[in-house]
Biopython code that builds the backbone (N, CA, C, O; Angstrom):
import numpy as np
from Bio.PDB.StructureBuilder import StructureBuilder

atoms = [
    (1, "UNK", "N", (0.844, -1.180, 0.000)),
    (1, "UNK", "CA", (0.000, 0.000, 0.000)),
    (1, "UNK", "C", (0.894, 1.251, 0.000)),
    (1, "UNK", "O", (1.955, 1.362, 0.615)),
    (2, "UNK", "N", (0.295, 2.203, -0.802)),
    (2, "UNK", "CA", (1.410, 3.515, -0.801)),
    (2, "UNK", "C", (1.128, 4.378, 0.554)),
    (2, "UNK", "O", (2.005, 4.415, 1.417)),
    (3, "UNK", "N", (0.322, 4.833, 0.672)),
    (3, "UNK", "CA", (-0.331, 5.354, 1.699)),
    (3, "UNK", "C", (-0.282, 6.862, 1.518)),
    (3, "UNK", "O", (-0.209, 7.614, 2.490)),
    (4, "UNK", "N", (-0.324, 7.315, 0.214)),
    (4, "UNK", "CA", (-0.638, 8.807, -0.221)),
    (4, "UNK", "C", (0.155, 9.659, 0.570)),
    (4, "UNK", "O", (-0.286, 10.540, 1.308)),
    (5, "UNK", "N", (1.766, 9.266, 0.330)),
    (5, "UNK", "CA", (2.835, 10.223, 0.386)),
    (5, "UNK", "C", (2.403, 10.752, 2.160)),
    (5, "UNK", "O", (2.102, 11.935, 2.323)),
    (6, "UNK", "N", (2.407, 10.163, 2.912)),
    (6, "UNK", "CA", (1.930, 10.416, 4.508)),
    (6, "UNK", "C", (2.558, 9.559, 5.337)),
    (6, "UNK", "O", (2.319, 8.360, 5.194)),
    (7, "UNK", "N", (3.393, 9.951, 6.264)),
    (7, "UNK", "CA", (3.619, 9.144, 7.672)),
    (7, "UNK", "C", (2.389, 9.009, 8.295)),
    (7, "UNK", "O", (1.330, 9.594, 8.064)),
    (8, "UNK", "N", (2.874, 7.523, 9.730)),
    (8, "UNK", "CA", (1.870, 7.768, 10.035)),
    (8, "UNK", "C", (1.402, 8.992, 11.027)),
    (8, "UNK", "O", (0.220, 9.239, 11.271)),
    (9, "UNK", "N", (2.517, 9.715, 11.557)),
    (9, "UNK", "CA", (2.454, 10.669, 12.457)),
    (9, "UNK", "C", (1.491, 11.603, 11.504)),
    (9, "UNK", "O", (0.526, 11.474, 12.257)),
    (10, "UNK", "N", (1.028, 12.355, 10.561)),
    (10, "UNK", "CA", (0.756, 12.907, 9.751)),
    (10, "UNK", "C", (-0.368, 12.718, 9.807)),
    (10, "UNK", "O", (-1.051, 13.516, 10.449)),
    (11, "UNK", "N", (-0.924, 11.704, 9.224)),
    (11, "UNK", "CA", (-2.416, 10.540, 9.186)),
    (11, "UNK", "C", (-2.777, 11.113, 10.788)),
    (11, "UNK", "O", (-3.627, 12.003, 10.812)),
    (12, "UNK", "N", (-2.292, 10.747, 11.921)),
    (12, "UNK", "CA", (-2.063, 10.606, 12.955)),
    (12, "UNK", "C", (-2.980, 12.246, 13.610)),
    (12, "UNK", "O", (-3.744, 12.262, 14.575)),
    (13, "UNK", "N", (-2.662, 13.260, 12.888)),
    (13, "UNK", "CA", (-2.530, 14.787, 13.105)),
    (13, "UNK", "C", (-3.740, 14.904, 12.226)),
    (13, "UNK", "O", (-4.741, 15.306, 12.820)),
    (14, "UNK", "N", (-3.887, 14.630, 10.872)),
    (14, "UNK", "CA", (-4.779, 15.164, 10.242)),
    (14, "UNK", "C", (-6.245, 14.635, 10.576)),
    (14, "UNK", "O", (-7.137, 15.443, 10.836)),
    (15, "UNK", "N", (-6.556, 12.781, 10.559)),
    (15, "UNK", "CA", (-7.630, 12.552, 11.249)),
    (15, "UNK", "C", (-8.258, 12.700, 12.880)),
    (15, "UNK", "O", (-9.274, 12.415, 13.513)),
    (16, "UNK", "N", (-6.941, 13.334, 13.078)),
    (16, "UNK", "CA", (-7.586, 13.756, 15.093)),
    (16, "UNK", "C", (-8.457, 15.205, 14.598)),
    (16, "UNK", "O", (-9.576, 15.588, 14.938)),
    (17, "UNK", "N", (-7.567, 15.750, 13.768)),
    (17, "UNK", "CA", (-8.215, 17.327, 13.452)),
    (17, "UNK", "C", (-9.392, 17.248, 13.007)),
    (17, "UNK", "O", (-10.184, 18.106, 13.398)),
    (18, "UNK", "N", (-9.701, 16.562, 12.386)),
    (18, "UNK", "CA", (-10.648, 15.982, 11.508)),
    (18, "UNK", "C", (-11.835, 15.748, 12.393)),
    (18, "UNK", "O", (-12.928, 16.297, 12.259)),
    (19, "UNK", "N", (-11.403, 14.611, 13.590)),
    (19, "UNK", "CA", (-12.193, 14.280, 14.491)),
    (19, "UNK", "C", (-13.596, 15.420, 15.333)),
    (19, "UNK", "O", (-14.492, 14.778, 15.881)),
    (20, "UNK", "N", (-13.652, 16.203, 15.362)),
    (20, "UNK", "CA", (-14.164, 17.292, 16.000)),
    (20, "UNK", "C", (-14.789, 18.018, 14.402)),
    (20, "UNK", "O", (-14.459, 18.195, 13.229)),
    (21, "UNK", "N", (-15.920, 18.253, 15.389)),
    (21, "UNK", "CA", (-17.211, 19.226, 13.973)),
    (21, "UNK", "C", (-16.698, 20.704, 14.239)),
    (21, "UNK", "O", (-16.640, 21.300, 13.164)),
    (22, "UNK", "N", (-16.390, 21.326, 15.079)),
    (22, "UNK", "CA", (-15.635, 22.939, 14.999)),
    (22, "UNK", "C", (-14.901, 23.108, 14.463)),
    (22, "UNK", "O", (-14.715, 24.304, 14.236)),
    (23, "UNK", "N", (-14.040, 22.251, 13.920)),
    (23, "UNK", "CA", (-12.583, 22.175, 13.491)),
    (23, "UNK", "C", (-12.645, 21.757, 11.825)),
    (23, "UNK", "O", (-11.817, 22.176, 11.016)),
    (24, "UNK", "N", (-13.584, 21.011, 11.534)),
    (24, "UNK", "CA", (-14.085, 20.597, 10.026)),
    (24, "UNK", "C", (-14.971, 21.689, 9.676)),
    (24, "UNK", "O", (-14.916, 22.096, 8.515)),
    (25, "UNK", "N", (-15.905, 22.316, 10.618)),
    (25, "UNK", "CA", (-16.122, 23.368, 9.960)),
    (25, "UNK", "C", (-15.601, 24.553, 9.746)),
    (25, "UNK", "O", (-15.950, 24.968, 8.641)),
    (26, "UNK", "N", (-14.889, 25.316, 10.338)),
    (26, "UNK", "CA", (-13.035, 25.895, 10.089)),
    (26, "UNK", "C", (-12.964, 25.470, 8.773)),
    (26, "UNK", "O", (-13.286, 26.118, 7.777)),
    (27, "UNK", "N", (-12.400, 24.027, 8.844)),
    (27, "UNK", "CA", (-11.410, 23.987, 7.455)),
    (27, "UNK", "C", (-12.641, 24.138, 6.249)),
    (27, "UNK", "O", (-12.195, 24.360, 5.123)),
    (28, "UNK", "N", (-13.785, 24.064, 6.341)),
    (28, "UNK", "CA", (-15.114, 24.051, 5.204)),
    (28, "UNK", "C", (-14.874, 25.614, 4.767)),
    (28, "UNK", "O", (-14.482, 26.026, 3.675)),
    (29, "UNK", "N", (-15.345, 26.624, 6.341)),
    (29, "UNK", "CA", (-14.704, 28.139, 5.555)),
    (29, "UNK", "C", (-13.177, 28.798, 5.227)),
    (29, "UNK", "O", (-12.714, 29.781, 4.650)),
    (30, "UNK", "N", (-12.916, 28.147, 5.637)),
    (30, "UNK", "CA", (-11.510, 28.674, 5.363)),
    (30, "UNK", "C", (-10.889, 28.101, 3.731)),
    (30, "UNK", "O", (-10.122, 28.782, 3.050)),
    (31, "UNK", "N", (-11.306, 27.003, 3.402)),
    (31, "UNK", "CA", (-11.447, 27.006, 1.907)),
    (31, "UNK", "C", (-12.595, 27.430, 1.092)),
    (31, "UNK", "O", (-12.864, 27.284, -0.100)),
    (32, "UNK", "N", (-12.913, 27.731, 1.614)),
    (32, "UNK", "CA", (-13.696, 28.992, 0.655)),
    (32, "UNK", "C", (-13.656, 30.025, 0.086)),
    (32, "UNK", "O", (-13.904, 30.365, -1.071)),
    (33, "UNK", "N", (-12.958, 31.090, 1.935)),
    (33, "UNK", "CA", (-12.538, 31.956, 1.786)),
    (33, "UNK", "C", (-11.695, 32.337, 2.676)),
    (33, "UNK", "O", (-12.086, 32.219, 3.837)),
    (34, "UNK", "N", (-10.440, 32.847, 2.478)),
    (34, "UNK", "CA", (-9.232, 33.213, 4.033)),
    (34, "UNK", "C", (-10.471, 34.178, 4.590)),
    (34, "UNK", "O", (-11.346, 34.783, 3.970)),
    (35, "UNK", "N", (-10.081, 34.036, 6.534)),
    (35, "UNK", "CA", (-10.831, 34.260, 7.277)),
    (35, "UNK", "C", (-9.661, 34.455, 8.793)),
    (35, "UNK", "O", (-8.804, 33.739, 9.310)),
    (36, "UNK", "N", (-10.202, 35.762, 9.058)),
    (36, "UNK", "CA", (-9.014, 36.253, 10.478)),
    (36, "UNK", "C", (-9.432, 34.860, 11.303)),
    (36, "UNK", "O", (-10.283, 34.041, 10.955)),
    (37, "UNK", "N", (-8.701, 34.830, 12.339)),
    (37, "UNK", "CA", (-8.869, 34.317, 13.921)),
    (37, "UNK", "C", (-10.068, 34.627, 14.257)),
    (37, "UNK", "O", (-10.943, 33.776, 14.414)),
    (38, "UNK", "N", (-10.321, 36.357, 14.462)),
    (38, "UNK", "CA", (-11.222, 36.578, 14.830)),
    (38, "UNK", "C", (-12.559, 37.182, 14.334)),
    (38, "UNK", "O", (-13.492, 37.680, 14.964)),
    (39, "UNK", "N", (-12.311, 36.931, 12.664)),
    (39, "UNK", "CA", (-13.763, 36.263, 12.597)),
    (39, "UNK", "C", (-13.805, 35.401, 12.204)),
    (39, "UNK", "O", (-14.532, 35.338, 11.213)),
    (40, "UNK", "N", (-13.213, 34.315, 12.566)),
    (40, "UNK", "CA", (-13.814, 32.907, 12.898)),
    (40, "UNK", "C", (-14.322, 32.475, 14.367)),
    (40, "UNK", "O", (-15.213, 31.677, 14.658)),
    (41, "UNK", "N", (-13.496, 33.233, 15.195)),
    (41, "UNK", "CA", (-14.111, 33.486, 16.807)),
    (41, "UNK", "C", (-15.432, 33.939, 16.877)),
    (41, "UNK", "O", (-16.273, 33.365, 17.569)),
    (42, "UNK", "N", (-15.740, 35.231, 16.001)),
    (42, "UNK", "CA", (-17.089, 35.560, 15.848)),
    (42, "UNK", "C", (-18.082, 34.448, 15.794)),
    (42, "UNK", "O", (-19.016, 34.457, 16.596)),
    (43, "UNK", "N", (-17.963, 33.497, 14.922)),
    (43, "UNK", "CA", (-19.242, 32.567, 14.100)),
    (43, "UNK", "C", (-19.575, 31.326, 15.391)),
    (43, "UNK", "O", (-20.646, 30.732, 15.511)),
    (44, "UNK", "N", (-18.421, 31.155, 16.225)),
    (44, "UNK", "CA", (-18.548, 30.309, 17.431)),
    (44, "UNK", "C", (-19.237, 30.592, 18.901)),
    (44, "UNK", "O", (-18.947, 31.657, 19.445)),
    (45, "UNK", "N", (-20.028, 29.795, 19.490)),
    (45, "UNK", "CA", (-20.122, 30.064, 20.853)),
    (45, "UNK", "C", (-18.774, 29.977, 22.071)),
    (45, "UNK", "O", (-18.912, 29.681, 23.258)),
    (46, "UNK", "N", (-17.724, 30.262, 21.496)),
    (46, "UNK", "CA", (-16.907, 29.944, 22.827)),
    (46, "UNK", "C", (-15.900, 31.152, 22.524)),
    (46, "UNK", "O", (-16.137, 32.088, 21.761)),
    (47, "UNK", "N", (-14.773, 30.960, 23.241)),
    (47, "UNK", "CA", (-13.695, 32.228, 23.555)),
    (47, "UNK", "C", (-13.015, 32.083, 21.942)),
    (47, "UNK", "O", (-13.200, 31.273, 21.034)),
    (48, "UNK", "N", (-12.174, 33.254, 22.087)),
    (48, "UNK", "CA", (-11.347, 33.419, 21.033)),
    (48, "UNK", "C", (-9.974, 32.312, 21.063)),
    (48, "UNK", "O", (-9.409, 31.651, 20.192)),
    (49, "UNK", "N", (-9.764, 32.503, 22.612)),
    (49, "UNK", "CA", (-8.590, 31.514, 22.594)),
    (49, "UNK", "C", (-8.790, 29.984, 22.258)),
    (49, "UNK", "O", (-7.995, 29.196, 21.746)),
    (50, "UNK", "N", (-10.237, 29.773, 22.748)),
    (50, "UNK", "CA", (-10.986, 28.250, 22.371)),
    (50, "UNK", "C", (-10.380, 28.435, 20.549)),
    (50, "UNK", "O", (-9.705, 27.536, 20.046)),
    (51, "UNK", "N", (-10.643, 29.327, 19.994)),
    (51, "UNK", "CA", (-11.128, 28.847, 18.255)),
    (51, "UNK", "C", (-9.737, 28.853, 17.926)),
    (51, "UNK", "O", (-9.382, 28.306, 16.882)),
    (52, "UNK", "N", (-8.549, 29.630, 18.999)),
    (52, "UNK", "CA", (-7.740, 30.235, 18.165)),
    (52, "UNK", "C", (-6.909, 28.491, 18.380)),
    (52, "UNK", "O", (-6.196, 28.074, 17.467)),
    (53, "UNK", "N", (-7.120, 27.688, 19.588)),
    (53, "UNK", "CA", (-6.355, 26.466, 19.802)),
    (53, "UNK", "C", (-7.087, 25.583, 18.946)),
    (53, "UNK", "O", (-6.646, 24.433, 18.947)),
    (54, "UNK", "N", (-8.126, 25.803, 18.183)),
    (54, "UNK", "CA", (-8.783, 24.656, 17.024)),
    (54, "UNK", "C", (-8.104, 25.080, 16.137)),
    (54, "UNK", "O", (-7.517, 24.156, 15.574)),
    (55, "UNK", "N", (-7.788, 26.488, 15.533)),
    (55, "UNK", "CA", (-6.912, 26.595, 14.420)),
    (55, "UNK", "C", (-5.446, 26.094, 14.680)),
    (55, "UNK", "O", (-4.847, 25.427, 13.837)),
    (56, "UNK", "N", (-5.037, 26.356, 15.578)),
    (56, "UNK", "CA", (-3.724, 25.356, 15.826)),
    (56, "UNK", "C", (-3.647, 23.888, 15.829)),
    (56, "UNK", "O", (-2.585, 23.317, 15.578)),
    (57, "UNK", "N", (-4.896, 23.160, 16.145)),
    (57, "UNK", "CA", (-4.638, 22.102, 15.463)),
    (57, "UNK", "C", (-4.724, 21.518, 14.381)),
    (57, "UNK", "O", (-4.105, 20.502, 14.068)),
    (58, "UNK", "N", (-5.594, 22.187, 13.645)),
    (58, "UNK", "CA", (-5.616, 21.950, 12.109)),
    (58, "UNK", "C", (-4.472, 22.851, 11.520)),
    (58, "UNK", "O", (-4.450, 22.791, 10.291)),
    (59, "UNK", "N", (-3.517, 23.670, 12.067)),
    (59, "UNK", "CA", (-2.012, 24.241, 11.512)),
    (59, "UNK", "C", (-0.933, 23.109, 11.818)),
    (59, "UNK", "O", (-0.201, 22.716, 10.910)),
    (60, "UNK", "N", (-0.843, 22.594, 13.096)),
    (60, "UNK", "CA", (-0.480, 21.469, 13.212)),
    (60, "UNK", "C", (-0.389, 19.937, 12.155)),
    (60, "UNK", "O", (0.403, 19.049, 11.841)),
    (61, "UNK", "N", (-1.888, 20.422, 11.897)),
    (61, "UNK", "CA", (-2.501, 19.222, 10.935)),
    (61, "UNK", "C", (-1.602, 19.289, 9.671)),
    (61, "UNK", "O", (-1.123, 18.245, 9.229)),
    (62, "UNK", "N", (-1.260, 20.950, 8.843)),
    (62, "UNK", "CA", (-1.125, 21.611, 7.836)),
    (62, "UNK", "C", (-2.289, 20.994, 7.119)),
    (62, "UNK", "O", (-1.949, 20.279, 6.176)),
    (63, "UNK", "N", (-3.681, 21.102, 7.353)),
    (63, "UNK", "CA", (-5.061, 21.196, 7.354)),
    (63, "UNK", "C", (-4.932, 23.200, 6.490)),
    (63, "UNK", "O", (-4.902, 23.529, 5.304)),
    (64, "UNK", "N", (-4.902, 23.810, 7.400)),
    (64, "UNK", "CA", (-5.098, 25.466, 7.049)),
    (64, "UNK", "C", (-3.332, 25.462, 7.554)),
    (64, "UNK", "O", (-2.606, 24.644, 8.119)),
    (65, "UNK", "N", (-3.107, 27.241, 6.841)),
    (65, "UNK", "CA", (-1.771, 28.003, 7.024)),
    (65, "UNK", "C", (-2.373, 29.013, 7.609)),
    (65, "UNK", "O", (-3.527, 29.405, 7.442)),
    (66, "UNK", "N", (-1.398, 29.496, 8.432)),
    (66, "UNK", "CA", (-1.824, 30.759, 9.137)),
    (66, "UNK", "C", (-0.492, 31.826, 9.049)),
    (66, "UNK", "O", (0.651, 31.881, 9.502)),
    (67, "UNK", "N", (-1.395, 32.644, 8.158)),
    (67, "UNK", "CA", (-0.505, 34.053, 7.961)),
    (67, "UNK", "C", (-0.816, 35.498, 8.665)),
    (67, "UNK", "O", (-1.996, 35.840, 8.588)),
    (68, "UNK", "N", (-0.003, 36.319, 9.282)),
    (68, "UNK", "CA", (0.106, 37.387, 9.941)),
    (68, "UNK", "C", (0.251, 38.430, 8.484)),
    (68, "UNK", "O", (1.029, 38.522, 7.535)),
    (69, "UNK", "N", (-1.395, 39.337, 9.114)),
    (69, "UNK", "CA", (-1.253, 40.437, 8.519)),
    (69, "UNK", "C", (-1.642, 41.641, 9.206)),
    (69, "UNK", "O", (-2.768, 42.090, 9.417)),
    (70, "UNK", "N", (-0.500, 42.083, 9.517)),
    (70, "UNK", "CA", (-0.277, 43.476, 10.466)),
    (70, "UNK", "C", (-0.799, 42.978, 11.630)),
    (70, "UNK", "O", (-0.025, 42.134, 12.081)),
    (71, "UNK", "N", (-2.343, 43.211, 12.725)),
    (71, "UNK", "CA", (-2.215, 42.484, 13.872)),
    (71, "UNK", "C", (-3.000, 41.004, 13.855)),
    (71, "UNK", "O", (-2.897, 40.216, 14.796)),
    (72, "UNK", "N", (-3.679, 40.773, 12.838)),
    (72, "UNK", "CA", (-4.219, 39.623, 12.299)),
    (72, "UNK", "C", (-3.591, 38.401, 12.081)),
    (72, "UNK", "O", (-2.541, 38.326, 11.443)),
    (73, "UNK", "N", (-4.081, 37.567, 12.498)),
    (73, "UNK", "CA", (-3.750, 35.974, 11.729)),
    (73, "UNK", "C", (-4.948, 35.395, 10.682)),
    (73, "UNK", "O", (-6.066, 35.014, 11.030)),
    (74, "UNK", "N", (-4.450, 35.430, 9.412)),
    (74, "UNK", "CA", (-4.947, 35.030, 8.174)),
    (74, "UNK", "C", (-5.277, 33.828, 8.144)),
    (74, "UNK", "O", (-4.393, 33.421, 8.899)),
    (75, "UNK", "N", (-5.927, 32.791, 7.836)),
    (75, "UNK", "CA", (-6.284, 31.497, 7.773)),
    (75, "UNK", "C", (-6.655, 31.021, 6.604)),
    (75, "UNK", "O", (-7.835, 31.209, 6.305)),
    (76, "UNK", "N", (-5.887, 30.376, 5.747)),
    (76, "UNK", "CA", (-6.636, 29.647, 4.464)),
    (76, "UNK", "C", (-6.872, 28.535, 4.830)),
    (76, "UNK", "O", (-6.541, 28.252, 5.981)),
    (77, "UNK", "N", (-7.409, 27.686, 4.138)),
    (77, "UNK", "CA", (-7.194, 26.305, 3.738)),
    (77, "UNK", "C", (-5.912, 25.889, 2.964)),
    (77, "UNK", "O", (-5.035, 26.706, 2.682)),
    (78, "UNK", "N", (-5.865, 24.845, 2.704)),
    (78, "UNK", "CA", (-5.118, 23.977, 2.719)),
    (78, "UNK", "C", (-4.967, 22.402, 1.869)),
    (78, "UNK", "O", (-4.412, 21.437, 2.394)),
    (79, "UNK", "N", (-5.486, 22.378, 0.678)),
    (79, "UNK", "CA", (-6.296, 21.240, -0.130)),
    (79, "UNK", "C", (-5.645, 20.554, -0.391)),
    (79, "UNK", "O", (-6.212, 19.476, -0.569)),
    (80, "UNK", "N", (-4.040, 20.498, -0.640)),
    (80, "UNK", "CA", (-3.435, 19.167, -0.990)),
    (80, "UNK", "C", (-3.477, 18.544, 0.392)),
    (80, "UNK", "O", (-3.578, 17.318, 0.357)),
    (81, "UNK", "N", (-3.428, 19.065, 1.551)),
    (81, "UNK", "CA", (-3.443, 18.095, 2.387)),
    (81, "UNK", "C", (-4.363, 17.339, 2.302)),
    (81, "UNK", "O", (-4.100, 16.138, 2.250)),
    (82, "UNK", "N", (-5.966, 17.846, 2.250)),
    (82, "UNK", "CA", (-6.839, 17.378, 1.691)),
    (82, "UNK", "C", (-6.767, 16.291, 0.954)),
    (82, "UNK", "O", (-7.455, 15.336, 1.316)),
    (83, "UNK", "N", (-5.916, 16.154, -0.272)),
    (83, "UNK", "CA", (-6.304, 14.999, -1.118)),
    (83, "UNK", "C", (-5.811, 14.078, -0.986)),
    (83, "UNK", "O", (-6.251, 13.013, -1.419)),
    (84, "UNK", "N", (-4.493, 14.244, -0.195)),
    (84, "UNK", "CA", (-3.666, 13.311, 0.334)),
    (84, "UNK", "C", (-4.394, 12.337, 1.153)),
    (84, "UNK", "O", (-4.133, 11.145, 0.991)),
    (85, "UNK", "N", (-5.340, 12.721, 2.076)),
    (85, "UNK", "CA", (-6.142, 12.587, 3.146)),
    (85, "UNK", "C", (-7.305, 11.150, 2.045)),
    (85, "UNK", "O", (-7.424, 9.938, 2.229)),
    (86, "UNK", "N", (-7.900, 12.038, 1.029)),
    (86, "UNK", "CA", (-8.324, 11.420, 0.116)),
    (86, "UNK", "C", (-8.157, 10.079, -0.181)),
    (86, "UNK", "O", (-8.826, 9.062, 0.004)),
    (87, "UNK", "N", (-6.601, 10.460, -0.922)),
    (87, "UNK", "CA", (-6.052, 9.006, -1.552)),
    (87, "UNK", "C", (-5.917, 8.154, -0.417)),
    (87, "UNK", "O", (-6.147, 6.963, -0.627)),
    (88, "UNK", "N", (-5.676, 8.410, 0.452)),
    (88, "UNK", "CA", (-5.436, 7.053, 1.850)),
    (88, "UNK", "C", (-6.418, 6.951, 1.621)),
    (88, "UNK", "O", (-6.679, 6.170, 0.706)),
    (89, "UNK", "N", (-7.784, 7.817, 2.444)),
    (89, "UNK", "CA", (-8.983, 6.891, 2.391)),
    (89, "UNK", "C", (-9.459, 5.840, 0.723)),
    (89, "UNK", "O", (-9.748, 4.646, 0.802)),
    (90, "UNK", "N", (-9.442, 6.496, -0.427)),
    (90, "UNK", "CA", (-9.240, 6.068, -1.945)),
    (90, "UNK", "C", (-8.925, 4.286, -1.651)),
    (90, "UNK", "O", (-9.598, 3.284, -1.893)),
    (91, "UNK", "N", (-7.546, 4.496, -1.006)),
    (91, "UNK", "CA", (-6.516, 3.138, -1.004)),
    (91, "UNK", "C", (-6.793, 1.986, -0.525)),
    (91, "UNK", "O", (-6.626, 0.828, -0.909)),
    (92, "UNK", "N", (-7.633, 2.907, 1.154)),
    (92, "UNK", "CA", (-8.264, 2.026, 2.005)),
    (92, "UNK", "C", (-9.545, 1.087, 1.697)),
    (92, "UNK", "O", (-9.665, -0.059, 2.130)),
    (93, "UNK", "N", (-10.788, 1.976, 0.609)),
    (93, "UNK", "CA", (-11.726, 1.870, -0.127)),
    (93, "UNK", "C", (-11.278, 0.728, -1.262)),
    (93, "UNK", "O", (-12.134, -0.127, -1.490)),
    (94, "UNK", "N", (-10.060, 0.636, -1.970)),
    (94, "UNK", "CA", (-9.893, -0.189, -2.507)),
    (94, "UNK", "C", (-9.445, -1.215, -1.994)),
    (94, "UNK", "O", (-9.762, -2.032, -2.858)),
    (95, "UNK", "N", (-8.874, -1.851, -1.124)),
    (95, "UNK", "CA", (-8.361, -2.581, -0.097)),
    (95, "UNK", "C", (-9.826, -3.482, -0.201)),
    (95, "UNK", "O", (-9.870, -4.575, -0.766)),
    (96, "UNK", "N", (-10.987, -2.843, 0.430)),
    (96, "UNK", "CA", (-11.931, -3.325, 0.989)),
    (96, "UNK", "C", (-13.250, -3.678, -0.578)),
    (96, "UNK", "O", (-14.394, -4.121, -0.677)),
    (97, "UNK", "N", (-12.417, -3.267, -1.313)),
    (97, "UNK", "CA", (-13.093, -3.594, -2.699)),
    (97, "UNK", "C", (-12.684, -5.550, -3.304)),
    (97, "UNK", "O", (-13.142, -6.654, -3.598)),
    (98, "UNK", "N", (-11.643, -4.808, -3.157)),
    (98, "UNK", "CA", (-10.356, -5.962, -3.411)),
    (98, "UNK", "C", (-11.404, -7.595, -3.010)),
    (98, "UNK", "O", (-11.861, -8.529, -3.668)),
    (99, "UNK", "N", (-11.381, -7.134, -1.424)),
    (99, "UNK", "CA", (-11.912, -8.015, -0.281)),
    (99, "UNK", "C", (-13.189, -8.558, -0.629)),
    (99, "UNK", "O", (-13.536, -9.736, -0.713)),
    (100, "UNK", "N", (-13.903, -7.382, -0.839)),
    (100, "UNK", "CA", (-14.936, -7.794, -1.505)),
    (100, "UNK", "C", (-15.592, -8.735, -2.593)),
    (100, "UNK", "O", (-16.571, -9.481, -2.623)),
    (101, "UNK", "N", (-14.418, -8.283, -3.630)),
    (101, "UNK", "CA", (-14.988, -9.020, -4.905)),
    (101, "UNK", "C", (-14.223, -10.575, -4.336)),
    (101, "UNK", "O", (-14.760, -11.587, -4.787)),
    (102, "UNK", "N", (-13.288, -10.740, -3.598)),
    (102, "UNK", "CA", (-12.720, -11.932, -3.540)),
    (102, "UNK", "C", (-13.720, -13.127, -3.198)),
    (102, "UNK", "O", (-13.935, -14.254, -3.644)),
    (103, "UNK", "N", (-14.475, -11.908, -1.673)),
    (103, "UNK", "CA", (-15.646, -13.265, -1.068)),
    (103, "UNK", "C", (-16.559, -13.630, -2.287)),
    (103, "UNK", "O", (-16.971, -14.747, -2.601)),
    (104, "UNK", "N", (-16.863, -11.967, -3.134)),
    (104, "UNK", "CA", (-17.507, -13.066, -4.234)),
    (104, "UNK", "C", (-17.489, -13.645, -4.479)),
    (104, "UNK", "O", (-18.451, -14.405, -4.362)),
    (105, "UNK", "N", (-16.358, -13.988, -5.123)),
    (105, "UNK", "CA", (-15.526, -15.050, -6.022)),
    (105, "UNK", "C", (-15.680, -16.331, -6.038)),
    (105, "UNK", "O", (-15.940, -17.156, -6.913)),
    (106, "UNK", "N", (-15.277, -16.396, -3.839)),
    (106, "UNK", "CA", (-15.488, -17.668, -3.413)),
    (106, "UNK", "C", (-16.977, -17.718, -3.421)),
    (106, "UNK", "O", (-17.085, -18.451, -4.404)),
    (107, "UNK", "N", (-17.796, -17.561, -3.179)),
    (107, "UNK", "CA", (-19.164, -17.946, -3.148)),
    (107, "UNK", "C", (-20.181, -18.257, -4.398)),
    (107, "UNK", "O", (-21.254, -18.858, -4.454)),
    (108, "UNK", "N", (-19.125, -17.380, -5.682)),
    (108, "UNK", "CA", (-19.743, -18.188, -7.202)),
    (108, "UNK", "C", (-19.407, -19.656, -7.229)),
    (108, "UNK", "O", (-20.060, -20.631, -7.600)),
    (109, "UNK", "N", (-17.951, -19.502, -6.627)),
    (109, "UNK", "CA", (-17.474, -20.594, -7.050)),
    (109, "UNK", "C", (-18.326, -22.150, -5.694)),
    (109, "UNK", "O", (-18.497, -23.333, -5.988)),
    (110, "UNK", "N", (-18.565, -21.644, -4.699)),
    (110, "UNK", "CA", (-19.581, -22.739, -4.138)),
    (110, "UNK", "C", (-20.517, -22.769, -5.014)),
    (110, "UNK", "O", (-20.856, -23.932, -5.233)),
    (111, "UNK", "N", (-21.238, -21.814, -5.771)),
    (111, "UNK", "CA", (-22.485, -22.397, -6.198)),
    (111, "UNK", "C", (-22.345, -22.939, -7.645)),
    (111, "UNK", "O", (-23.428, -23.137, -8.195)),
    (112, "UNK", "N", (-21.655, -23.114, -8.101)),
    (112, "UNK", "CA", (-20.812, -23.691, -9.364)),
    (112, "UNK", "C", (-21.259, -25.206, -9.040)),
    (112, "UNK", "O", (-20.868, -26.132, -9.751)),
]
sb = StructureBuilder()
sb.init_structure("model")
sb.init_model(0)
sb.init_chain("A")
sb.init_seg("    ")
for serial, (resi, resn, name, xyz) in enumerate(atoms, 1):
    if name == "N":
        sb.init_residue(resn, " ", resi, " ")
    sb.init_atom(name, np.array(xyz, "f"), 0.0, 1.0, " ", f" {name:<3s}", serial, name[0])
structure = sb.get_structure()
């Protein structure tokens, strides 16, 4: 298996980030459109420092980049990580394809 150019420490970082709905929805606007810290703090019920440690883990992730402009932190997305993310799951999906057609296989071949 290739495992879409990813350690597992990587895998490791990106599906924890992943794990949590505040943090997937982050990375939903932030590829859309770059978006400060704080208005992404805005759109949440919790503190600024709460949103600003979800964007650190999806920076962590390299999920989103975070760029300083003048007193701002900029937030994009981040999409090749994205596809990378993809092709594992892709790989994994075929794995279990693989598996699949095999039990077929065996079970034409019982009724043969």
């Amino acid at each position: 298996m290739v495992v879409s150019q990813l350690d597992d420490a990587e895998i490791d970082r990106i599906f924890h980030a992943l794990a949590d709905a505040t943090r997937r929805d982050i990375v939903t606007r932030v590829l859309r459109q770059e978006e400060s810290i704080s208005q992404l703090a805005r759109r949440y019920d919790m503190s600024f420092a709460a949103v600003q440690k979800h964007v650190a883990v999806l920076a962590r992730a390299s999920l989103v980049v975070k760029q300083r402009s003048g007193r701002e932190q900029l937030v994009h997305g981040n999409p090749e990580v994205l596809r990378k993310a993809a092709r594992l799951l892709d790989e994994y999906e075929q794995i279990w394809r693989h598996r699949a057609d095999a039990i077929g296989d065996i079970l034409s071949e019982e009724d043969e």
